[in-house]
DSSP file (Angstrom, degrees, kcal/mol; ACC not computed):
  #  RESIDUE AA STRUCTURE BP1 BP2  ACC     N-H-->O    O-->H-N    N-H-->O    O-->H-N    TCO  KAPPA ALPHA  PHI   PSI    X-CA   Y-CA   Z-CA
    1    1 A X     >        0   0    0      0, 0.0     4,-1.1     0, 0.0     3,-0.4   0.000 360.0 360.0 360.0 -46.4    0.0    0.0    0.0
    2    2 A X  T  4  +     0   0    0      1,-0.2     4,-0.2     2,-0.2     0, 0.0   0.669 360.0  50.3  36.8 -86.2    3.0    1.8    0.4
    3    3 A X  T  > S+     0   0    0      1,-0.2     4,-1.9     2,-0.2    -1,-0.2   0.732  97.6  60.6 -56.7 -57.3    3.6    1.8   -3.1
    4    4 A X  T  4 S+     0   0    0     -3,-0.4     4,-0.3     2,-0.2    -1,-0.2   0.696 102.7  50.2 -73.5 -21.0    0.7    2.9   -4.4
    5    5 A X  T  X S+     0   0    0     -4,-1.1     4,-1.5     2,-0.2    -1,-0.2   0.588 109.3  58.9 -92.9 -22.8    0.7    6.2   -2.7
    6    6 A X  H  > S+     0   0    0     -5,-0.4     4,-1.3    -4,-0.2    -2,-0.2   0.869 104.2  44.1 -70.0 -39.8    3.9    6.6   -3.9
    7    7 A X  H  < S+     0   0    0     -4,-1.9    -2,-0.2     2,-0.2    -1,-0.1   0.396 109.6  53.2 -93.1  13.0    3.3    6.4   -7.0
    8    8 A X  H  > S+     0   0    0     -4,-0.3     4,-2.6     3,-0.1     5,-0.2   0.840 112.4  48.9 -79.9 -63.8    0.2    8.6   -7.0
    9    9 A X  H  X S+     0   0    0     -4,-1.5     4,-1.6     1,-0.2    -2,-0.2   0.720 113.6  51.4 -51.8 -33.7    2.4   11.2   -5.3
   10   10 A X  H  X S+     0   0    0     -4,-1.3     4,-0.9     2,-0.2    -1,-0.2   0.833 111.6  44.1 -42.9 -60.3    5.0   10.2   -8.4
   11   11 A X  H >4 S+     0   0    0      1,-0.2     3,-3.5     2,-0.2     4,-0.4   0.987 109.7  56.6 -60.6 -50.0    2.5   10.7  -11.1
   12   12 A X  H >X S+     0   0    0     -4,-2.6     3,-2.2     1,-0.3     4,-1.9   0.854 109.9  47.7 -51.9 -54.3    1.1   14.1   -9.6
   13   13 A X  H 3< S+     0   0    0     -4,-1.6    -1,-0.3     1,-0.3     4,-0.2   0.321 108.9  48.6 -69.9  -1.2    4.3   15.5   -9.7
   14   14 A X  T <X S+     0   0    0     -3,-3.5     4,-0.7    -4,-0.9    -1,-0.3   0.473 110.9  50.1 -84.7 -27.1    5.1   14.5  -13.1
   15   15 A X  H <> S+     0   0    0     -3,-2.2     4,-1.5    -4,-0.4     3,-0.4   0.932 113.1  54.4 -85.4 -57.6    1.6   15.9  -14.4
   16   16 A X  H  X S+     0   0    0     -4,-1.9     4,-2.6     1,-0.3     5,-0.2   0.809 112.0  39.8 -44.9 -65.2    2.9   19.1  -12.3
   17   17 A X  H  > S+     0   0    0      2,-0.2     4,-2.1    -4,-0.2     5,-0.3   0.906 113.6  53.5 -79.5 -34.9    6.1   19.3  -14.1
   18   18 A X  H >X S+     0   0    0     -4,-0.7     3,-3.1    -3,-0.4     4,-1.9   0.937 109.6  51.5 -23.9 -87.3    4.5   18.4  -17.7
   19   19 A X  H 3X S+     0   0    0     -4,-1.5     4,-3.2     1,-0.4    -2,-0.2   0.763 113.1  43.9 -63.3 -49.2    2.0   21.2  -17.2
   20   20 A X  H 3< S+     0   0    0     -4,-2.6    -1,-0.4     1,-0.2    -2,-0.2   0.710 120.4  40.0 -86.0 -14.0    5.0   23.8  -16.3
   21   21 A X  H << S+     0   0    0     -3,-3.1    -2,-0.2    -4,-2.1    -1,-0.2   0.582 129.6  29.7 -82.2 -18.2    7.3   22.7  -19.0
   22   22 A X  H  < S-     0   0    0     -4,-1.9    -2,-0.2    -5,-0.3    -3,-0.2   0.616  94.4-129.0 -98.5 -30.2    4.5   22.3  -21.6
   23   23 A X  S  < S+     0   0    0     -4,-3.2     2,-0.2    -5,-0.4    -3,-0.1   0.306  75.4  54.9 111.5 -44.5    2.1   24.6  -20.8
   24   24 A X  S    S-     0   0    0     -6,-0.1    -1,-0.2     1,-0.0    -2,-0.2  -0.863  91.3 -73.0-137.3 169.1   -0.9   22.5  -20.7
   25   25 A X        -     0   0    0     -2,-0.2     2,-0.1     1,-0.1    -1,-0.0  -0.324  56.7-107.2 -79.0 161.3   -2.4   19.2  -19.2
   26   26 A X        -     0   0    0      1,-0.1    -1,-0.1     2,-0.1     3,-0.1  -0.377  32.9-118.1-100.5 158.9   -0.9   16.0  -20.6
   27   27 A X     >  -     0   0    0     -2,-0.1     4,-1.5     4,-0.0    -1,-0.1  -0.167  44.5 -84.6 -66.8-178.6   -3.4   14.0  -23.2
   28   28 A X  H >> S+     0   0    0      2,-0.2     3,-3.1     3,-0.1     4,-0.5   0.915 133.3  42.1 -35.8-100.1   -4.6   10.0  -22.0
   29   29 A X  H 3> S+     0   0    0      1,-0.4     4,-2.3     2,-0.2     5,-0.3   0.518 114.8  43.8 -69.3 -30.4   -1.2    8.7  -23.6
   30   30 A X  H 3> S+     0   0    0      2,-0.2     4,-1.2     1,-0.2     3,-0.5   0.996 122.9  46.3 -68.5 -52.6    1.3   11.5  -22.3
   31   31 A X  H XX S+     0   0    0     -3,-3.1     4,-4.7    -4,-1.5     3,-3.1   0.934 113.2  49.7 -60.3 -54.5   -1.0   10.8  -18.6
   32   32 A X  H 3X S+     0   0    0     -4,-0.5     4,-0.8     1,-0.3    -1,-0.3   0.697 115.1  39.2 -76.5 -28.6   -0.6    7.2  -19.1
   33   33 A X  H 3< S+     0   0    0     -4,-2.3    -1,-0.3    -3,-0.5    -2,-0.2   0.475 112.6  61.0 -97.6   4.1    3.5    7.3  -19.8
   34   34 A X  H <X S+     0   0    0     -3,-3.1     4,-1.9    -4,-1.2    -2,-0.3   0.737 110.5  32.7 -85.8 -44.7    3.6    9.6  -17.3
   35   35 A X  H  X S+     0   0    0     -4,-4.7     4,-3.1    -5,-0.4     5,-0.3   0.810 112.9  62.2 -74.3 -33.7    2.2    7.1  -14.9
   36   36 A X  H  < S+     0   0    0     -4,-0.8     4,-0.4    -5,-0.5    -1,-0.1   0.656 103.8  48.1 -53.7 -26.5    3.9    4.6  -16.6
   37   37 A X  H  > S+     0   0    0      2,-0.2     4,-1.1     3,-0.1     5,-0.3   0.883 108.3  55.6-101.1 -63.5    7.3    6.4  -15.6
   38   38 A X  H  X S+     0   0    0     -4,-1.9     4,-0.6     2,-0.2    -2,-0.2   0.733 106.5  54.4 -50.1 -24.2    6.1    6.9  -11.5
   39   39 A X  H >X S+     0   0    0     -4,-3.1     4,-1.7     1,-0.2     3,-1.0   0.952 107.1  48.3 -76.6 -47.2    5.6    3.1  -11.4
   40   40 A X  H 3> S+     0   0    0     -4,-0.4     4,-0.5    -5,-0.3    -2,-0.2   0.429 115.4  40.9 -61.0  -1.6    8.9    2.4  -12.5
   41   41 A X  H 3X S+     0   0    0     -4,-1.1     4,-1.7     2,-0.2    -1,-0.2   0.507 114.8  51.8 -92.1 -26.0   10.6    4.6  -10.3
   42   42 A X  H << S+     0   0    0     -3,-1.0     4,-0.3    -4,-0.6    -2,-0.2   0.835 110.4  56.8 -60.5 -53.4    8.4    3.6   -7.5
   43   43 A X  H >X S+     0   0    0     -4,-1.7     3,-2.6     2,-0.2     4,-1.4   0.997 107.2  40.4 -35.5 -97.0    9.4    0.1   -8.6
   44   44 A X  H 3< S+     0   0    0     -4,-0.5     4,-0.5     1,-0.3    -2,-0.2   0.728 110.9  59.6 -57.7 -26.7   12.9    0.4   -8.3
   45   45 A X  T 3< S+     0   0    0     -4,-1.7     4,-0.5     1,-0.1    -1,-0.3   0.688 115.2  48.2 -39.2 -36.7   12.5    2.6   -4.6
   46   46 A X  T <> S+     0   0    0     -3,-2.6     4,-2.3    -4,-0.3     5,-0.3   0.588  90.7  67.1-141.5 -48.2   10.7   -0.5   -3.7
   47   47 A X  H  X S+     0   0    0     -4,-1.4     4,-1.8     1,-0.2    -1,-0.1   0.671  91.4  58.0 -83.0 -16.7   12.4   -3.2   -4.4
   48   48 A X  H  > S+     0   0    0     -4,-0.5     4,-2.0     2,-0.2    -1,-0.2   0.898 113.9  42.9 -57.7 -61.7   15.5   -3.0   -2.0
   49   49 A X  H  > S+     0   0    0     -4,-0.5     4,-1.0     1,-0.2    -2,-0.2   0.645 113.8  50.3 -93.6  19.2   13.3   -2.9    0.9
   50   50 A X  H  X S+     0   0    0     -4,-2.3     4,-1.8     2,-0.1     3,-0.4   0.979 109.1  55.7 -47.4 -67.9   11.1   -5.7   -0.6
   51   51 A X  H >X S+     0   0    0     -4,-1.8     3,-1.7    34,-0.3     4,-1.3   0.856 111.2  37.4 -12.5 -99.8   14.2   -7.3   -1.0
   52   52 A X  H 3X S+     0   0    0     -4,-2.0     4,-2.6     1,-0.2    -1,-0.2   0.644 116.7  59.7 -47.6 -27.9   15.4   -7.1    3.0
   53   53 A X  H 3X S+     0   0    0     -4,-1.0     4,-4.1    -3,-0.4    -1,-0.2   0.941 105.9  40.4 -66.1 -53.6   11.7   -7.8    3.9
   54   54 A X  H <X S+     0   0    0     -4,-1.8     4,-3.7    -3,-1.7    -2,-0.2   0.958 116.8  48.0 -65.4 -53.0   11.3  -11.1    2.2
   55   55 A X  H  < S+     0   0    0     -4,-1.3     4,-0.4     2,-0.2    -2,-0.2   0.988 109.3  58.9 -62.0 -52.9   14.8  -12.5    3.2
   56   56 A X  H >< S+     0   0    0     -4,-2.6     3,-1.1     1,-0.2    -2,-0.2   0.926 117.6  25.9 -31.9 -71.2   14.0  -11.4    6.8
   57   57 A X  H 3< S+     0   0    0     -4,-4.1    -2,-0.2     1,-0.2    -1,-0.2   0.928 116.6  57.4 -83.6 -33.4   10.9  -13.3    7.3
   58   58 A X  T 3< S+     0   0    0     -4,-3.7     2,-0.6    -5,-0.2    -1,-0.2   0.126  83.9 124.8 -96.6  28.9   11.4  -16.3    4.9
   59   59 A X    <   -     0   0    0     -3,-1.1    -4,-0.0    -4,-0.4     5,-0.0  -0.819  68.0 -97.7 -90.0 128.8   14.8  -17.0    6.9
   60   60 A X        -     0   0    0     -2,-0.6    -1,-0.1     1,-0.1     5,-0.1   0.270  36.7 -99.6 -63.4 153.4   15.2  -20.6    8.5
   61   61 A X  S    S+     0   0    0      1,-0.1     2,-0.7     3,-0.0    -1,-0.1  -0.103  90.7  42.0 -52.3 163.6   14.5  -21.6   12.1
   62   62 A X  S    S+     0   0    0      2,-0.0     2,-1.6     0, 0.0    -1,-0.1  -0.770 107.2  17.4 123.7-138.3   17.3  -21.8   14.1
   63   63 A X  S    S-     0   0    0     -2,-0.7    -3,-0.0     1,-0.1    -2,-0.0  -0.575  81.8-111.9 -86.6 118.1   20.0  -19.5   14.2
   64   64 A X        -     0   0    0     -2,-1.6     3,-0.1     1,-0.1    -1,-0.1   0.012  20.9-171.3 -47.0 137.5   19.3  -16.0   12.6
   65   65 A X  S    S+     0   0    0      1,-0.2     2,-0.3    -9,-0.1    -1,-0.1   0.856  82.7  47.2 -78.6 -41.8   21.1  -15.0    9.4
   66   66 A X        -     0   0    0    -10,-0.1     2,-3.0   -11,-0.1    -1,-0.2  -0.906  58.6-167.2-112.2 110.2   19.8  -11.6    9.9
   67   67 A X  S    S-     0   0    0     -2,-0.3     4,-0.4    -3,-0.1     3,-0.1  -0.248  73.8 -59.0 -89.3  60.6   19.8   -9.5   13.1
   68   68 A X  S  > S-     0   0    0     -2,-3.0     4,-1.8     2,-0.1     5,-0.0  -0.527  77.1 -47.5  87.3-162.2   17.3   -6.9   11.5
   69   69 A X  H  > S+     0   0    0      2,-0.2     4,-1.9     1,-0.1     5,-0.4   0.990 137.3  37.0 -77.1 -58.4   16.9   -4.4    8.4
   70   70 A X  H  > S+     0   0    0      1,-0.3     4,-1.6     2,-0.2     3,-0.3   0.801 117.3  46.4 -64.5 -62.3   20.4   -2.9    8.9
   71   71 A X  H  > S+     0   0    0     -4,-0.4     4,-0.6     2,-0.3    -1,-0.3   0.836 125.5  43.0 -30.0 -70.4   22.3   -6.2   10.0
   72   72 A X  H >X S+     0   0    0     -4,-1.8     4,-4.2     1,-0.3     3,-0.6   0.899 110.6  49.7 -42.5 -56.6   20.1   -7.6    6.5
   73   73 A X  H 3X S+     0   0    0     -4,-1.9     4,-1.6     1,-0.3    -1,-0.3   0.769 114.3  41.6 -70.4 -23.2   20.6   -4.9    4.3
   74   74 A X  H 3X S+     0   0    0     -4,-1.6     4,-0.6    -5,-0.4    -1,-0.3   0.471 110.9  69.6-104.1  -2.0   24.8   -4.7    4.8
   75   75 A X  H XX S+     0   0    0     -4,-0.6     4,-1.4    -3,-0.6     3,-1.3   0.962 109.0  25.0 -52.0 -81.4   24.5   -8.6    4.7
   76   76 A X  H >X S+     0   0    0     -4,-4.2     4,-2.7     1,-0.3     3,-1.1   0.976 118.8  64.1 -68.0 -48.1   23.6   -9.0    1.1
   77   77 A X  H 3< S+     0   0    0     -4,-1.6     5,-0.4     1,-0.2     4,-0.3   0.661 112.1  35.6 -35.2 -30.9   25.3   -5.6    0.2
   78   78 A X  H << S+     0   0    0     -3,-1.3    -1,-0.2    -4,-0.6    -2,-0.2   0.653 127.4  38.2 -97.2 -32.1   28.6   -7.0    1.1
   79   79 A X  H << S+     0   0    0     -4,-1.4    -2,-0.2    -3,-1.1    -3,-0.2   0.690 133.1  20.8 -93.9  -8.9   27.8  -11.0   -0.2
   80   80 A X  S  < S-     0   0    0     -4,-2.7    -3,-0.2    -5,-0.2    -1,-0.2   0.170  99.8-130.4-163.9  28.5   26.0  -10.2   -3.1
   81   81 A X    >   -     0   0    0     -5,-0.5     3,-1.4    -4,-0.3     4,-0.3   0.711  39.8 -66.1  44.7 160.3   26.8   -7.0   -3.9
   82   82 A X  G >  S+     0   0    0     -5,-0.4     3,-0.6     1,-0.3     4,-0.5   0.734 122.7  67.5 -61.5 -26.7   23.9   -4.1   -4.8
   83   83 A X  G 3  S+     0   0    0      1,-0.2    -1,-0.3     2,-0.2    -2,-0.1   0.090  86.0  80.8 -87.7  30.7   22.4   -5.4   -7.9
   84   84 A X  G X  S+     0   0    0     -3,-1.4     3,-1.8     2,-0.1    -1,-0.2   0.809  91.5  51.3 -82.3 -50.5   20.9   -8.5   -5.4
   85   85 A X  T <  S+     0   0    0     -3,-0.6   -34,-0.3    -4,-0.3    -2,-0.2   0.626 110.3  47.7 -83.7 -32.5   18.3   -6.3   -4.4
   86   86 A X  T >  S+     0   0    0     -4,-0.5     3,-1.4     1,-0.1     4,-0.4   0.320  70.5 117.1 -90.7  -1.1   17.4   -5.5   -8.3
   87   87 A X  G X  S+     0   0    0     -3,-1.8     2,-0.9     1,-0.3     3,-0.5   0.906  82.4  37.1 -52.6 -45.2   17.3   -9.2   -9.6
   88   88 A X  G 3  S+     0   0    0      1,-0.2    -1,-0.3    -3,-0.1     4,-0.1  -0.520  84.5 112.5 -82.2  71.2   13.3   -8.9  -10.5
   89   89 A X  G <> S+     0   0    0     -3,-1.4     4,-1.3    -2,-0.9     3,-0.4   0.704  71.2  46.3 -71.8 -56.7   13.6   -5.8  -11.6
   90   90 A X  T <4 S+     0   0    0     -3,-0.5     4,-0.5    -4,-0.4    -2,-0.1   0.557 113.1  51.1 -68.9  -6.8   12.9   -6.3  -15.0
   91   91 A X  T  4 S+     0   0    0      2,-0.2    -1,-0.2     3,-0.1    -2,-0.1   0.472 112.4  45.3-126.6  -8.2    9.8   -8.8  -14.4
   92   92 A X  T  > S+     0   0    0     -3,-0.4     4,-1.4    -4,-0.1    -2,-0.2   0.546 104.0  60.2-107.9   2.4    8.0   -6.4  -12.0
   93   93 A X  H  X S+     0   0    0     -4,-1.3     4,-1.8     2,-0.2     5,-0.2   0.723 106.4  46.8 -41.7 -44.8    8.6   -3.7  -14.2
   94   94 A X  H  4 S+     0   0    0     -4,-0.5     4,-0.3     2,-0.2    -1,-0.2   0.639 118.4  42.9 -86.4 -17.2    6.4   -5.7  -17.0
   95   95 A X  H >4 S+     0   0    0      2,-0.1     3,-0.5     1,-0.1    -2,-0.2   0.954 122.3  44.4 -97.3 -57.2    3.5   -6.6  -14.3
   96   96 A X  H >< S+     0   0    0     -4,-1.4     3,-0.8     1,-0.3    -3,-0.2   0.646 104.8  46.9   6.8 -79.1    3.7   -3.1  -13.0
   97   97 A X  G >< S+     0   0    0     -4,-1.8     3,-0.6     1,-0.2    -1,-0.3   0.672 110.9  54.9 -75.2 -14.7    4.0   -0.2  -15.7
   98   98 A X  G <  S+     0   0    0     -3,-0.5    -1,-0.2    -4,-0.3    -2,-0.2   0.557  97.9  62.7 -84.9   3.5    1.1   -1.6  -17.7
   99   99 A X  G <         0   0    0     -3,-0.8    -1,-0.2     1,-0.3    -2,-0.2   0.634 360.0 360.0 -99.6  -4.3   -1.2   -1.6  -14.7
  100  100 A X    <         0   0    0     -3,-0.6    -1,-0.3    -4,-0.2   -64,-0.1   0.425 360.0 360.0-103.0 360.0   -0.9    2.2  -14.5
């Protein structure tokens, strides 16, 4: 839910800047790659702490791997370097920007 108010806040401010570099309000398709552009930044905002979220809870009983978001997040950064956090990137990008 998050997300989605992020990417309202995204679009508005995209229509905002349209309208004061153009002049005027965007058509359907300008709104609609305009929105198209706030889920996919929204998207990639998103997907880091998706990322830490998922590994946090779907970690096995026993002894923790991860001693919380920070502990998580400088886990993978350091083992798996920053583009861990973007591997579906490209495949919620396609379920994603068309829904806008």
């Amino acid at each position: 839910i998050p997300s989605y108010s992020m990417t309202w806040m995204f679009f508005q401010q995209l229509k905002n800047l349209f309208f004061s570099v153009f002049g005027r309000p965007g058509t359907s398709i300008e709104n609609t790659i305009l929105g198209s552009i706030a889920s996919a930044g929204v998207c990639c905002i998103m997907m880091p702490i998706d990322t830490i979220k998922t590994r946090i809870v779907t970690q096995p009983m026993g002894p923790k791997v991860y001693h919380g978001i920070w502990d998580c997040f400088i886990k993978i950064l350091r083992t798996e370097g920053l583009g861990s956090f973007y591997k579906a990137l490209p495949a919620r990008l396609l379920s994603v920007v068309p829904m806008m």
